[in-house]
C-alpha positions in Angstrom: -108.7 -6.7 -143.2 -110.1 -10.5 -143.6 -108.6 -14.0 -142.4 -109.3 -16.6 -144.7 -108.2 -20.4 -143.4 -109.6 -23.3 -145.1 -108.3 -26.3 -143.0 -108.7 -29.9 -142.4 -108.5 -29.5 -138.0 -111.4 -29.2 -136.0 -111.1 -25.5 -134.2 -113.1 -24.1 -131.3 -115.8 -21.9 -132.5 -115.2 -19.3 -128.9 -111.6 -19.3 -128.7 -112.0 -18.2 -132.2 -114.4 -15.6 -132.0 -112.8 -14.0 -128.2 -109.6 -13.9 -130.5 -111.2 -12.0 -133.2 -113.1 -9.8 -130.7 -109.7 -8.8 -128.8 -108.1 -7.9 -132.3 -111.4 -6.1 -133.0 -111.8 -4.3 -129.7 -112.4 -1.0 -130.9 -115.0 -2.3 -133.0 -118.9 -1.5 -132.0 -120.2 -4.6 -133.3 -119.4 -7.9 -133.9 -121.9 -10.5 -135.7 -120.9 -14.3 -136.1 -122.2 -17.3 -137.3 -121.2 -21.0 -136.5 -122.4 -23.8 -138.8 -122.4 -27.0 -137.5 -122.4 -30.4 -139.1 -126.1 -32.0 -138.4 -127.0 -35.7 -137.7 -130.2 -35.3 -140.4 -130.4 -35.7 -144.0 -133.3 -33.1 -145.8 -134.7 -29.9 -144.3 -135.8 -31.1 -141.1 -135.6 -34.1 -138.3 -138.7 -35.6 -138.5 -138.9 -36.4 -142.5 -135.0 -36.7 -143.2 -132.6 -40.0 -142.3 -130.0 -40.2 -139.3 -126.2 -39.1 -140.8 -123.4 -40.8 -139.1 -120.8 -38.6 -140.7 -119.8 -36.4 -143.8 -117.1 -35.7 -146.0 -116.2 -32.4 -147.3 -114.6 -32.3 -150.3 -113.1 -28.6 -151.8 -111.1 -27.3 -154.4 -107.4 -26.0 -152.7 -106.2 -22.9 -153.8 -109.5 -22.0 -155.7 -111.6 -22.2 -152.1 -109.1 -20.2 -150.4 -109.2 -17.8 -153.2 -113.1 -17.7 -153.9 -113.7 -17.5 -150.0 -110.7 -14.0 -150.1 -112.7 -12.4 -153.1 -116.1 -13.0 -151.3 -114.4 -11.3 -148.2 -113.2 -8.3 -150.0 -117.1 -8.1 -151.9 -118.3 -7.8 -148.5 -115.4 -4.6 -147.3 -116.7 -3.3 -150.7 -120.4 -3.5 -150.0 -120.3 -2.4 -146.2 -118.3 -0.6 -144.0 -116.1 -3.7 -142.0 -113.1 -3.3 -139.9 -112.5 -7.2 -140.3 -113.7 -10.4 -141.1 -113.0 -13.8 -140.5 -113.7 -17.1 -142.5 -113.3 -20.6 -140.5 -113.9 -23.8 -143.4 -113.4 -27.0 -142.7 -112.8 -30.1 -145.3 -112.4 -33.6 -144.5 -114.5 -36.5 -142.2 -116.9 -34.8 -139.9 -119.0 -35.9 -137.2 -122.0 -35.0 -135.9 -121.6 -32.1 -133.4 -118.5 -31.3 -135.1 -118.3 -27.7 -136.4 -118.5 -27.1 -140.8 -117.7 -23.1 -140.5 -117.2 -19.4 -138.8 -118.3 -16.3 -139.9 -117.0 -13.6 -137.6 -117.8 -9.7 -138.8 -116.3 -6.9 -137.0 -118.3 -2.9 -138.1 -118.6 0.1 -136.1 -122.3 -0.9 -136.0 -124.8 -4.0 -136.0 -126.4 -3.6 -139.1 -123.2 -3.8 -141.5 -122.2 -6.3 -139.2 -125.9 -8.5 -139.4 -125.9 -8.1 -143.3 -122.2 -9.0 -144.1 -122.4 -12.1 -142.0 -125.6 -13.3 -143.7 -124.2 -12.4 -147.4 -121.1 -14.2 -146.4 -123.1 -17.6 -145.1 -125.6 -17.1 -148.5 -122.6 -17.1 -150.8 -120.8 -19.6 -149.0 -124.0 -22.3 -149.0 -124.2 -21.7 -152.7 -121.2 -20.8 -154.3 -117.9 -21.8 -152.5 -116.0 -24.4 -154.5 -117.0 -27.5 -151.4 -118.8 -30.6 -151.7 -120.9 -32.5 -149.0 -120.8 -36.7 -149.0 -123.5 -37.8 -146.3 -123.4 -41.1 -144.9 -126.7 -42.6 -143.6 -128.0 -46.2 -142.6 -128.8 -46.1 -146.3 -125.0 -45.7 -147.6 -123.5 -42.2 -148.7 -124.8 -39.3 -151.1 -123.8 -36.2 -152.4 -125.6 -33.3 -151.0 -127.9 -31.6 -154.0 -128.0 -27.6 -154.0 -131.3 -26.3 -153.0 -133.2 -24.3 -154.6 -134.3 -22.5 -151.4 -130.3 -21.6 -151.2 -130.0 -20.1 -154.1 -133.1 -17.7 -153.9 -131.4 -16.4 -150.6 -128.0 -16.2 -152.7 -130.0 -14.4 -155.0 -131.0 -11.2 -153.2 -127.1 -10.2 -152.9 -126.7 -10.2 -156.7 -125.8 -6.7 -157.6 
């Protein structure tokens, strides 16, 4: 079983997750991840430019799809009793949360590995794009290279 929601609303990352747990309670392990939008530009604080918000731009119908096939890649590679996939779109702030990854398995390590796939894939592959706004106007986000090479250790 997998939820898929790609929405424009900001949602609360723990209401989220204690719903998912409650569905899941017979589950052993539950593994999430919550990706938050940052106020940086680059890889870290100290050399990247202040952010005063982002836009996030996707693909309808092909994101909600992509993000459902990588869900059901994931039930195929390890043994899940759920997963759920939280993506926003639209004007973000700093603070303001991107993404959820909740994994329900009757154990931690499925669990652990299915979340990180799920955030790999999703940082490199799902059909969204990132606008940043700074001091010094607005850029697309570039892919990193270091991205992909994490991507890369999923491919089968």
């Amino acid at each position: 079983m997998h939820t898929v929601r790609v929405q424009k609303d900001v949602f609360n990352s723990g209401d989220a997750i204690n719903v998912f747990s409650a569905r899941n309670s017979g589950s052993g392990g539950i593994a999430s991840f919550v990706g938050q939008m940052r106020d940086f530009t680059g890889p870290d604080r100290a050399s990247g430019a202040a952010i005063s918000r982002m836009t996030l731009e996707h693909y309808p119908g092909m994101a909600e799809r992509q993000l459902s096939d990588l869900a059901a890649d994931a039930h195929a590679r390890w043994p899940l009793d759920d997963i759920l996939i939280i993506h926003r779109y639209g004007d973000l702030s700093p603070g303001d949360p991107i993404v959820l990854v909740a994994v329900a398995s009757a154990h931690r390590e499925p669990a652990f590995d299915a979340c990180r796939f799920l955030m790999d894939w999703l940082k490199t592959k799902a059909p969204f794009w990132k606008k940043e706004v700074s001091a010094d106007g607005a850029s697309w986000v570039e892919a990193q290279a270091s991205d992909d090479a994490k991507a890369a250790r999923w491919d089968r």
